[in-house]
C-alpha positions as CSV (number, residue, x, y, z in Angstrom):
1,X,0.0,0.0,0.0
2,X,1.6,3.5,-1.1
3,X,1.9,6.0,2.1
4,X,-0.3,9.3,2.0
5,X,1.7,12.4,0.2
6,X,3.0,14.4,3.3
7,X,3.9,18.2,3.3
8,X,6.4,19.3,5.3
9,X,8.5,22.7,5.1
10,X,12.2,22.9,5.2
11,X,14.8,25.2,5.1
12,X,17.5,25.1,2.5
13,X,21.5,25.1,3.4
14,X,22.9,24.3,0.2
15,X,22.3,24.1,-2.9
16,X,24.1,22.7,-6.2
17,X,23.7,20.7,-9.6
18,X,24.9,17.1,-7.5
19,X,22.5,17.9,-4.7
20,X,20.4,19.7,-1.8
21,X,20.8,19.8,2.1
22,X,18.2,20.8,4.1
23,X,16.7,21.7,7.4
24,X,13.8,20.5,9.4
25,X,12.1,19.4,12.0
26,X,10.2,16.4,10.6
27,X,12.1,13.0,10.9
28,X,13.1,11.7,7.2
29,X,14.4,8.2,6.8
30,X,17.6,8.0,4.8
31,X,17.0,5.9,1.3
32,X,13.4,8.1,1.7
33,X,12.0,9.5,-2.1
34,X,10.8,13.2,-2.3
35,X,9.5,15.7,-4.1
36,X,11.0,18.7,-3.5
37,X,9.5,22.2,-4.3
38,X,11.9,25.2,-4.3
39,X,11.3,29.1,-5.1
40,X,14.5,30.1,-7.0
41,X,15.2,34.0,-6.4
42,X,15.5,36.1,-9.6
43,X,19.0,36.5,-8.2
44,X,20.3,32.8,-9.9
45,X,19.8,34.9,-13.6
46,X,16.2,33.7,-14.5
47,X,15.1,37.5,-14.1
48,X,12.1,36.6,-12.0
49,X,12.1,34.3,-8.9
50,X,11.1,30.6,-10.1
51,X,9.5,27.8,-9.2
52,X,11.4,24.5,-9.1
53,X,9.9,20.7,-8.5
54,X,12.8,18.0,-7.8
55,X,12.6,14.4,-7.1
56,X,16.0,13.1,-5.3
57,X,16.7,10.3,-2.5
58,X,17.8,11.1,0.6
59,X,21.5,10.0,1.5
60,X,22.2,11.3,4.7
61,X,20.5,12.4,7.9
62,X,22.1,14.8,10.6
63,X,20.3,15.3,14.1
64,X,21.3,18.7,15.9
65,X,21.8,19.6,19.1
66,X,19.0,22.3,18.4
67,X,16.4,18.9,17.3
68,X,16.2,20.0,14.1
69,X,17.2,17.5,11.6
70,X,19.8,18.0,8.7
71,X,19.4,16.0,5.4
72,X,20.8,15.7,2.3
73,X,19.9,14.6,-0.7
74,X,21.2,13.2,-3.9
75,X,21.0,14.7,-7.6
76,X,17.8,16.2,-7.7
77,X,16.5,15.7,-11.2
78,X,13.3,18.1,-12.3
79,X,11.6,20.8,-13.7
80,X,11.4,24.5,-13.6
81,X,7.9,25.9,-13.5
């Protein structure tokens, strides 16, 4: 049986063509699929601020002192809207 689609907001740290680590305070499983959904700022040469939807695996998870989690992800592969 497929799980239920789940929202949950982030906060990104870095950001490049091999990957994506972010922040948050929901608990992701490493090896876990996503969809990701970014807003690009004009700033990045696209004139206007985009919208970007990435699929990527997550490859590792990082547990702060602060409990938010950190997790990275592997080549995001998708779309700009």
């Amino acid at each position: 049986m497929a799980r239920p689609r789940q929202e949950h907001a982030a906060v990104t740290r870095d950001l490049s063509m091999g990957g994506i680590f972010l922040y948050t305070q929901q608990r992701i499983s490493e090896g876990s699929k996503l969809e990701i959904v970014l807003i690009l700022p004009a700033e990045l040469g696209f004139g206007e601020k985009q919208w970007a939807c990435c699929q990527a695996s997550v490859v590792r998870v990082e547990e702060t002192e602060a409990a938010n989690l950190e997790w990275g992800a592997d080549r995001p592969a998708g779309r700009t809207a």
